[in-house]
C-alpha positions, 0 to 999 in steps of 0.5 A: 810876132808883133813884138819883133815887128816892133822894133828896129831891124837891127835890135829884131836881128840881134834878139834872134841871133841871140835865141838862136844862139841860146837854144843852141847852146842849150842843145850842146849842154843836154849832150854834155850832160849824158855820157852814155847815149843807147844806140836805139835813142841815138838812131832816132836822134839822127832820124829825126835831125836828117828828117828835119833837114831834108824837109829844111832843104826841100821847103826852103831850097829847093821849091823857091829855085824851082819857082825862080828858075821855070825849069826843073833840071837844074834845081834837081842837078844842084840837089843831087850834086849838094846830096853827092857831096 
């Protein structure tokens, strides 16, 4: 971390675009390189990614507009309307 402190905020940006960008790609490489996935495997698969992302949606989203906002009603109606849609 002390390393991204370091430098300027547009080369700290473009380092983690690119990171970002690379470990994506890698991602898409591993699926492309099984054709056959077992139903099993591709269940846990899922469950995980919905997993993270629920927690992704709740500890960067939904907890910061309930500190903003002082109320709970309309963070919950626009996590239920983003669910919904």
């Amino acid at each position: 971390m002390a390393y991204l402190s370091a430098l300027g905020a547009v080369e700290a940006t473009l380092l983690c675009t690119l990171f970002s960008w690379g470990m994506t790609a890698l991602g898409a490489v591993v699926v492309f390189c099984f054709r056959q996935v077992k139903e099993s495997v591709m269940t846990l698969f899922l469950g995980f990614g919905a997993g993270v992302m629920l927690a992704a949606s709740v500890w960067s989203l939904l907890l910061p507009a309930l500190e903003q906002s002082g109320n709970v009603l309309c963070p919950a109606l626009g996590f239920a309307a983003g669910g919904g849609f």
